[in-house]
C-alpha positions in Angstrom: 1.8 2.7 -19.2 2.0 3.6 -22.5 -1.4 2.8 -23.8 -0.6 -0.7 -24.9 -2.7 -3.2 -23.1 0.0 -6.5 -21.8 -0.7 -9.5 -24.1 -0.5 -12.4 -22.7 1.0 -15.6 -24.4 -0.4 -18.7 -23.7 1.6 -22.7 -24.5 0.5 -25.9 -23.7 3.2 -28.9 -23.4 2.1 -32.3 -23.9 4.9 -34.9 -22.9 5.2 -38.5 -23.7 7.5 -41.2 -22.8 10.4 -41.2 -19.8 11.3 -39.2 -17.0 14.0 -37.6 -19.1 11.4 -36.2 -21.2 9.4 -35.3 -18.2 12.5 -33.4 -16.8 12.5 -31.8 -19.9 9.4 -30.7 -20.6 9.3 -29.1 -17.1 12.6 -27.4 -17.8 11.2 -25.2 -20.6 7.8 -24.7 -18.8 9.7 -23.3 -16.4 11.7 -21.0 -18.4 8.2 -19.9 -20.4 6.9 -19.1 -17.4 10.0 -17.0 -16.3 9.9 -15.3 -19.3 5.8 -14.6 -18.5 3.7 -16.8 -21.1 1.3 -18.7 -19.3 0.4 -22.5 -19.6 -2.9 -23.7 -20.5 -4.9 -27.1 -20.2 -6.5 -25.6 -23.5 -4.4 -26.3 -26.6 -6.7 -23.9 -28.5 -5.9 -21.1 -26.3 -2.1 -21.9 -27.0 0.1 -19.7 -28.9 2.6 -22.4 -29.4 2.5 -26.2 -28.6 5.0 -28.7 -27.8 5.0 -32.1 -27.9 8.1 -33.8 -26.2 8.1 -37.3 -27.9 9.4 -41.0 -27.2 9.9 -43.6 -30.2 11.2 -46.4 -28.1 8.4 -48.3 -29.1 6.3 -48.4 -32.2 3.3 -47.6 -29.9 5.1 -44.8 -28.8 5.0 -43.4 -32.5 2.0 -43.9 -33.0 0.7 -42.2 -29.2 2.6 -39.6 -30.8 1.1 -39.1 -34.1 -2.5 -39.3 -32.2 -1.7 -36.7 -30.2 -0.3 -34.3 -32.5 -3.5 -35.0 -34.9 -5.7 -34.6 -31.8 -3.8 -31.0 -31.0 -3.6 -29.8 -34.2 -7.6 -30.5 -34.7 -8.2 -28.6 -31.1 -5.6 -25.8 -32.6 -5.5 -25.7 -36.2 -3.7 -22.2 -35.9 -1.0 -23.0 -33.4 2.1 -24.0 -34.4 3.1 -27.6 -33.1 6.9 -28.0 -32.5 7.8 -31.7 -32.1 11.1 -32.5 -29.8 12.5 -35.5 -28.2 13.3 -38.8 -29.6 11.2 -39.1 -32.3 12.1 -35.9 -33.3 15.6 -37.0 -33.1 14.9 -40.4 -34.9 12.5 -39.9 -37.3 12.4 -36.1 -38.2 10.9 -35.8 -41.9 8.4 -38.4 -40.5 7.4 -35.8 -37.4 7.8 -32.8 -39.8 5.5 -34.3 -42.4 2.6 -34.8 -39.8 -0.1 -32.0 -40.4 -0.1 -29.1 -37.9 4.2 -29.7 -37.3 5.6 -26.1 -37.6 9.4 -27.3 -36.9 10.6 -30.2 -35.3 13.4 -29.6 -32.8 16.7 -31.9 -33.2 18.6 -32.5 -29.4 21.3 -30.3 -30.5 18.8 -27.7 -30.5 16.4 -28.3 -27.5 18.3 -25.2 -25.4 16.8 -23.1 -27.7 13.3 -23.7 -26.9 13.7 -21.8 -23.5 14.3 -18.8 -25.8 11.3 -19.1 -27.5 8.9 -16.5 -25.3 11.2 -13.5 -23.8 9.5 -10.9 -22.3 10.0 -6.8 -23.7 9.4 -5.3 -20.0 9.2 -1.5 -21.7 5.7 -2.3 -23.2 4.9 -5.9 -22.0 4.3 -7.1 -25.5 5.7 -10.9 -26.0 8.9 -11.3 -28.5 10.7 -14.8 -29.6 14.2 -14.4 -28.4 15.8 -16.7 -31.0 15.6 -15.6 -34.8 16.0 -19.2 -36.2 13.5 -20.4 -33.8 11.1 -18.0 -35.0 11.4 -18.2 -38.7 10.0 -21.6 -38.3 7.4 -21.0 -35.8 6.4 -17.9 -38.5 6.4 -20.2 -41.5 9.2 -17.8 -43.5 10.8 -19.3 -46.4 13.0 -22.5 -46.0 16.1 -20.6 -46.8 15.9 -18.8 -44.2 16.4 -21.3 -41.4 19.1 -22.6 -39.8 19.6 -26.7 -40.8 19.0 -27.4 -37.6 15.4 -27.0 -37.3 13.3 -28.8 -40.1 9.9 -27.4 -41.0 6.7 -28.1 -43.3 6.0 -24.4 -43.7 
């Protein structure tokens, strides 16, 4: 070892609405765990949140505003990333709730898997996609692809 001690990178998913987003959620907690980040019942441990969203129903919304008020009150430093439909539908609306770091469009929910990869040379954590990253680090707006829309 090369004297740096592993860090490990926690993220807690919260999901809400259909099996689709279920089968999603699942999908990327699988490939954050492949990539060695570890999930947490804690969403003030988490590095990074998610919240996989439904906006069938105005109820729905609103479920969703609660919880990403209730997560970002638990974790006021982690970035919350917003996918699913309401991402989809209603993205400034997401994007403008406090504690939203980027809200993920469909065209762009691939890249999520990406978001933990794992340097095996000294076991510290690094985002695999740039544009993915920029947001979740709050660098200048100009910086980011269109396809992911921040606050920060």
């Amino acid at each position: 070892m090369n004297g740096l001690a592993k860090m490990t990178e926690y993220f807690h998913i919260v999901t809400l609405g259909c099996k689709v987003n279920q089968y999603e959620s699942q999908s990327v907690r699988e490939a954050w765990r492949a990539a060695g980040a570890v999930e947490t019942d804690v969403p003030g441990k988490a590095r990074v949140i998610l919240v996989h969203s439904c906006a069938v129903t105005s109820n729905a919304v609103a479920d969703v505003r609660a919880a990403v008020r209730r997560l970002h009150r638990a974790a006021p430093d982690a970035p919350i990333l917003v996918a699913g439909c309401a991402a989809q539908v209603m993205p400034d609306q997401m994007a403008a709730l406090e504690g939203v770091t980027a809200v993920i469009p469909q065209i762009a929910k691939e890249d999520l898997k990406a978001f933990f990869s794992v340097r095996a040379r000294d076991g510290v954590f690094a985002r695999a996609n740039p544009e993915l990253s920029r947001c979740a680090d709050n660098e200048a707006a100009s910086s980011r692809t269109p396809a992911y829309r921040s606050t920060r």
